[in-house]
Residue frames relative to the residue before (quaternion, step in Angstrom):
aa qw qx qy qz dx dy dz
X 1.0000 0.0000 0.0000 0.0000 0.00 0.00 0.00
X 0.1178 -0.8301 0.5266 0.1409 3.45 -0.53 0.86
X 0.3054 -0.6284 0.6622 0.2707 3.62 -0.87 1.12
X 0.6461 -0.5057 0.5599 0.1156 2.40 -2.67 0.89
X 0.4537 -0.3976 0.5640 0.5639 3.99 -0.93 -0.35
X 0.7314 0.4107 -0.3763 0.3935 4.06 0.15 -0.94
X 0.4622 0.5213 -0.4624 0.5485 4.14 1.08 -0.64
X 0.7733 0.4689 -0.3047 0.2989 3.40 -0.11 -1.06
X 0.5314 0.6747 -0.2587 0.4421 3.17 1.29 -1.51
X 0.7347 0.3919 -0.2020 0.5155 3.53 0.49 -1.79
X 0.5068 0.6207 -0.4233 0.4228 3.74 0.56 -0.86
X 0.7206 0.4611 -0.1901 0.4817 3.57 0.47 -2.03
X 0.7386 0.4632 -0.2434 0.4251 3.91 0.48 -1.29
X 0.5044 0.6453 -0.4076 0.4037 3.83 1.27 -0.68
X 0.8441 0.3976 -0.0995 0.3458 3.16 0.48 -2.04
X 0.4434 0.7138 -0.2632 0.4740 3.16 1.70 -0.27
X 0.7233 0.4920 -0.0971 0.4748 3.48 0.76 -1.43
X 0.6978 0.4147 -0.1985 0.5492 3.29 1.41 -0.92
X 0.4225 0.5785 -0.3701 0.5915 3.70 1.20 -0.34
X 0.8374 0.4784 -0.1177 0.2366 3.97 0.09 -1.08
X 0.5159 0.5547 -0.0952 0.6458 2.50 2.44 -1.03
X 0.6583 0.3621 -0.3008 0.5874 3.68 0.56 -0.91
X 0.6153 0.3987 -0.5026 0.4580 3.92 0.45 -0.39
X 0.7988 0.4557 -0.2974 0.2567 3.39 0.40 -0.69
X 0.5282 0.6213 -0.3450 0.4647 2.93 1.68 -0.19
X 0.5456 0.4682 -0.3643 0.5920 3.80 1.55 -1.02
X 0.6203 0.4056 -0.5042 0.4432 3.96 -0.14 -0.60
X 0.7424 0.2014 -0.4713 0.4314 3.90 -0.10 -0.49
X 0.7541 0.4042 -0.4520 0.2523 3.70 0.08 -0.57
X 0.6509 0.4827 -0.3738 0.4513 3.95 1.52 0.30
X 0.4670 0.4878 -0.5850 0.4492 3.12 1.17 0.96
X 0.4694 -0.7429 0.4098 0.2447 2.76 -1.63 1.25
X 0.8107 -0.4076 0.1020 0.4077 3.60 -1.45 0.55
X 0.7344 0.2765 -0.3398 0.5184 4.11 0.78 -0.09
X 0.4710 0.6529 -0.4088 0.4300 3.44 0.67 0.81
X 0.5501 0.6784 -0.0588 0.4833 2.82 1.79 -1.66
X 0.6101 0.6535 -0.1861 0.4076 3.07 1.15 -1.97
X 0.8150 0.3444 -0.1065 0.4537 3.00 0.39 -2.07
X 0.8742 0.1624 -0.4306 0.1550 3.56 0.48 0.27
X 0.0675 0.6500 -0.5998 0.4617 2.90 1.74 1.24
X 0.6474 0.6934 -0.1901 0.2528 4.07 0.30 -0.68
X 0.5131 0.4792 -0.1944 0.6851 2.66 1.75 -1.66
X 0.6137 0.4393 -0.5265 0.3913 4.11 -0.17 -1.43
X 0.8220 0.4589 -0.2374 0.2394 3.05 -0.13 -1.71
X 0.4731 0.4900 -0.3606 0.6372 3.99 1.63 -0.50
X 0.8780 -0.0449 -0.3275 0.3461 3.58 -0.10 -0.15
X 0.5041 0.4572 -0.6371 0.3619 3.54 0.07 0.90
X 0.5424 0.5800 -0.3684 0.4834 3.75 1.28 0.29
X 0.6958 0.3500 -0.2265 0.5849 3.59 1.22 -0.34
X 0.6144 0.4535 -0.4856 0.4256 3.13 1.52 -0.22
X 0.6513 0.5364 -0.2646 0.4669 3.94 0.89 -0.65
X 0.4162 0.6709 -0.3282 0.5186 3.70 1.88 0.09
X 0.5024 0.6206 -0.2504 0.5475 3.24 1.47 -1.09
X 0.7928 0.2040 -0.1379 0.5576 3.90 0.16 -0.65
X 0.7942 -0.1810 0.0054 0.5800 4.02 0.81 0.08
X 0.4293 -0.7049 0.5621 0.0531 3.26 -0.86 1.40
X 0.6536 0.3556 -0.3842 0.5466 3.58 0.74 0.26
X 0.4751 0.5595 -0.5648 0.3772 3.63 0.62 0.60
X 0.0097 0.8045 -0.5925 0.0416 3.69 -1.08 0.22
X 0.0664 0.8631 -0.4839 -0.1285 3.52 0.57 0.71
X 0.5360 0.7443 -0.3479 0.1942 3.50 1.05 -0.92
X 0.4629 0.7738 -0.2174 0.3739 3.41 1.96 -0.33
X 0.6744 0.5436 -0.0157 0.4994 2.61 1.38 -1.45
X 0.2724 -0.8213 0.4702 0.1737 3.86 -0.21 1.08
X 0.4342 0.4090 -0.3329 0.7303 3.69 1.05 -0.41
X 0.5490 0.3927 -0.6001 0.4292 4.07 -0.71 0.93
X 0.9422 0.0115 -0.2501 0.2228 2.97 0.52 -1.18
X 0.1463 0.7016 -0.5374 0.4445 3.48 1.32 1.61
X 0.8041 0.2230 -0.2746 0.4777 2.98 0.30 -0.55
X 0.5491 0.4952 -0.5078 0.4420 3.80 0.44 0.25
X 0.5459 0.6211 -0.3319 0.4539 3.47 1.55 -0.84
X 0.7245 0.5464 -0.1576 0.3895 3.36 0.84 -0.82
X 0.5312 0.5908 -0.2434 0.5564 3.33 1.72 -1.50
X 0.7208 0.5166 -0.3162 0.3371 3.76 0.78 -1.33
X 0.6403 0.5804 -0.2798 0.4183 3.24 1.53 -1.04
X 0.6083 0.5980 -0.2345 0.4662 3.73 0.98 -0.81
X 0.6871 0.5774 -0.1590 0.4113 2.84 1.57 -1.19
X 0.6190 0.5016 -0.2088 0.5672 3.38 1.47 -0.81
X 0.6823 0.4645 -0.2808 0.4898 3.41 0.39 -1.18
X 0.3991 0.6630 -0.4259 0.4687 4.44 1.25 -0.99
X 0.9291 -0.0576 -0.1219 0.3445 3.28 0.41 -1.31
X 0.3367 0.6071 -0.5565 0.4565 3.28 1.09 0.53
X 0.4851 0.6049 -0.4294 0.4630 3.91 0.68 0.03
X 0.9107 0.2151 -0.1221 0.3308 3.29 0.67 -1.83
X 0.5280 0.5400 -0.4830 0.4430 3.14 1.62 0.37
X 0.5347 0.4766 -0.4595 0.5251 4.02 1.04 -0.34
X 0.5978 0.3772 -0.5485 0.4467 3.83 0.00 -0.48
X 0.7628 0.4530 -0.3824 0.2582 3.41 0.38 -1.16
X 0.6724 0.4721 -0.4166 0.3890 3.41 0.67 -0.38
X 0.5453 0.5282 -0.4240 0.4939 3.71 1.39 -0.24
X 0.4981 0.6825 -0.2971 0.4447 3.29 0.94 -0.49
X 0.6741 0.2815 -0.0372 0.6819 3.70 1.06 -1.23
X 0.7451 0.2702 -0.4095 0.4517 3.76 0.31 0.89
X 0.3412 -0.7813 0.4021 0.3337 3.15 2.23 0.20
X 0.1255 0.7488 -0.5919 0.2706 3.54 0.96 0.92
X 0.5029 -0.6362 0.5806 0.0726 3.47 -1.32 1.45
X 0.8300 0.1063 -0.0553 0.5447 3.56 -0.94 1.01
X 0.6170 0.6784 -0.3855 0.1022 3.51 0.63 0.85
X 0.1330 0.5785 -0.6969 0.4024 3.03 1.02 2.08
X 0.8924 0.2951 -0.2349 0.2479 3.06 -0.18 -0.91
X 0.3814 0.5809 -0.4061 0.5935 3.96 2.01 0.14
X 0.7583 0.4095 -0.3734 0.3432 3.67 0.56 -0.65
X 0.6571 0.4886 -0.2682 0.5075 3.38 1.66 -0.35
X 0.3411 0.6461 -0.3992 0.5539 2.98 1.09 0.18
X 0.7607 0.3514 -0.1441 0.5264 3.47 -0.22 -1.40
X 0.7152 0.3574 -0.4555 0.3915 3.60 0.00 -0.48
X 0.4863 0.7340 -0.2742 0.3867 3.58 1.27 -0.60
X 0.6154 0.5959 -0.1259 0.5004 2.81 1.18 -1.70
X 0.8087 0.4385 -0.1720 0.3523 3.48 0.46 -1.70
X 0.4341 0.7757 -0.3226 0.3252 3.09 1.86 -0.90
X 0.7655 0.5454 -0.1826 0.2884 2.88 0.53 -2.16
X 0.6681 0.5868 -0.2089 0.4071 2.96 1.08 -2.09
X 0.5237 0.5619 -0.4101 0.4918 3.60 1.12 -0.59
X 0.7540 0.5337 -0.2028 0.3249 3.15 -0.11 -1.43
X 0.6429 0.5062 -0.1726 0.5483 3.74 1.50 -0.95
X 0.5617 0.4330 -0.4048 0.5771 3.71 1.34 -0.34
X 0.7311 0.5863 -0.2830 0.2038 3.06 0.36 -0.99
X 0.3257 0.6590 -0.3469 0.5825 3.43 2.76 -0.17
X 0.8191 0.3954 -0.1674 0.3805 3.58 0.16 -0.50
X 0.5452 0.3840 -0.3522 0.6567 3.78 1.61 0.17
X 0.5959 -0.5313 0.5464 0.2531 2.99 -1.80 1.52
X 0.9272 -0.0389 -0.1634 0.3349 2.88 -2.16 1.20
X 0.6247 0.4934 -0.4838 0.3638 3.45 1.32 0.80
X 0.1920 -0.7408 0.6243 0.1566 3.76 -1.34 -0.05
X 0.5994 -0.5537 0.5625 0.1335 2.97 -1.84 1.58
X 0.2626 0.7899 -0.5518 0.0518 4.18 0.12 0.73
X 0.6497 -0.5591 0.4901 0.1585 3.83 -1.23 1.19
X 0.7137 0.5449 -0.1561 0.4116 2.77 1.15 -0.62
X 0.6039 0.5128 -0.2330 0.5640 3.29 1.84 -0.42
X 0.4174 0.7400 -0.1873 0.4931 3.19 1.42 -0.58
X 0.8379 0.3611 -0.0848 0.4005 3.21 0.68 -1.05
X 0.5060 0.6730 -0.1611 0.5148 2.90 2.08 -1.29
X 0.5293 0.4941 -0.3054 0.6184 3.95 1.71 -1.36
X 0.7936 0.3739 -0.3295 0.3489 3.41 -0.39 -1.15
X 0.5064 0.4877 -0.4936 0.5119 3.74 1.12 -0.10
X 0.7316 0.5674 -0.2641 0.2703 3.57 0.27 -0.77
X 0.5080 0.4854 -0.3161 0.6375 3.11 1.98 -1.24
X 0.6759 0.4364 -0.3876 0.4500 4.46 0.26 -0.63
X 0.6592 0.3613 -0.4774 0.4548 3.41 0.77 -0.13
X 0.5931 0.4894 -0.4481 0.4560 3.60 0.52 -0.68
X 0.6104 0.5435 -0.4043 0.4104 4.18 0.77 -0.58
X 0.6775 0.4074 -0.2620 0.5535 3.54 1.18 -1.08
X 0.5607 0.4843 -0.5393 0.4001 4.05 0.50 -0.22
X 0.6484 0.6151 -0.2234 0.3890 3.11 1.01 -1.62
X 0.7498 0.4680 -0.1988 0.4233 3.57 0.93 -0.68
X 0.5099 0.6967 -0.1708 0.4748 3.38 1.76 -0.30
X 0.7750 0.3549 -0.0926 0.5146 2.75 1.13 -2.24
X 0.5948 0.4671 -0.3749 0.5362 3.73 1.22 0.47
X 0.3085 0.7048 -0.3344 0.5442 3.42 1.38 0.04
X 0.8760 0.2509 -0.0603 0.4074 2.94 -0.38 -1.60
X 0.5615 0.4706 -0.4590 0.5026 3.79 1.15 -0.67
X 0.5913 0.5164 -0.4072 0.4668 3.98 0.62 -0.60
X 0.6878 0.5660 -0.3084 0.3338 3.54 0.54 -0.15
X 0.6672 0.6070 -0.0827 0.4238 2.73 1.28 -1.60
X 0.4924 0.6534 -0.1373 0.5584 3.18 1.94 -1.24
X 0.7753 0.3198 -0.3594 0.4092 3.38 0.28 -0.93
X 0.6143 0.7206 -0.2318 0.2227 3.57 1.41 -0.75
C-alpha cells in the first residue's frame, strides 16, 4: 500500500496532537496541590463572570461544591478529547477495534496519571478520578457514535 504525502502528513499530525495532549495532561496533574487550587479558581472566576453576563446576582465561587465539580467537568473534559485524538491516530494506522483500544488507553493513561499524582506535594492518586476520565473517554465513544449516525443519515438523504 503506498501512502500519500497527505496519509503521512495526517499519520505525522495525529501522533503529534496526541503527544501534546498527554503532555498537557502530565503538566496539570504535576502541579502541586495549591497551584492546582488556584487554577481550578481561575475556571471557576470565569465561568462566574461568564453567568454574570445573564444575572449579576449569581456568584458561584461561594459555593464549595462549584468548584468540585468544575474540577471534575475539566477532567471529563480532558480525557473527551484525549479519547478522540487516540482513536484518531488508530484511525490513521487503520488499527482494528479502535473504540474499544482507545478506551483502553485512556484507562490506561488515567491510572498512570492518578499514580504520579502519589508522588506530587499536597496532591492525591484518587479511583475515583479514574472513573470520572473513563466517563469522559465513553462520552467521547457515544458523541463519536452519534456523529456517525447522523453522517449515515444525511447520506441516505
Amino acid at each position: 500500500m503506498n501512502l500519500t504525502k497527505q496519509d503521512k502528513r495526517n499519520k505525522i499530525i495525529s501522533i503529534i496532537l496526541l503527544i501534546l495532549w498527554l503532555s498537557l495532561i502530565f503538566f496539570f496533574s504535576n502541579q502541586n496541590g495549591e497551584l492546582s487550587s488556584n487554577s481550578s479558581s481561575f475556571v471557576v472566576n470565569l465561568v462566574n463572570e461568564f453567568l454574570q453576563i445573564f444575572n449579576p446576582k449569581i456568584d458561584i465561587s461561594i459555593y464549595p461544591v462549584t468548584v468540585f465539580i468544575i474540577r471534575k467537568l475539566a477532567h471529563m473534559f480532558l480525557y473527551f478529547i484525549l479519547y478522540l485524538l487516540t482513536y484518531y491516530v488508530m484511525y490513521q494506522f487503520n488499527i482494528e477495534k479502535r473504540l474499544i483500544f482507545s478506551l483502553l488507553f485512556c484507562i490506561f493513561y488515567a491510572i498512570t496519571d492518578e499514580v504520579h499524582q502519589l508522588f506530587i506535594n499536597e496532591r492525591s492518586g484518587q479511583m475515583t478520578d479514574v472513573l470520572v476520565d473513563t466517563l469522559g473517554s465513553i462520552i467521547a465513544i457515544i458523541f463519536l457514535k452519534l456523529v456517525n449516525f447522523f453522517k449515515r443519515k444525511l447520506r441516505k438523504t
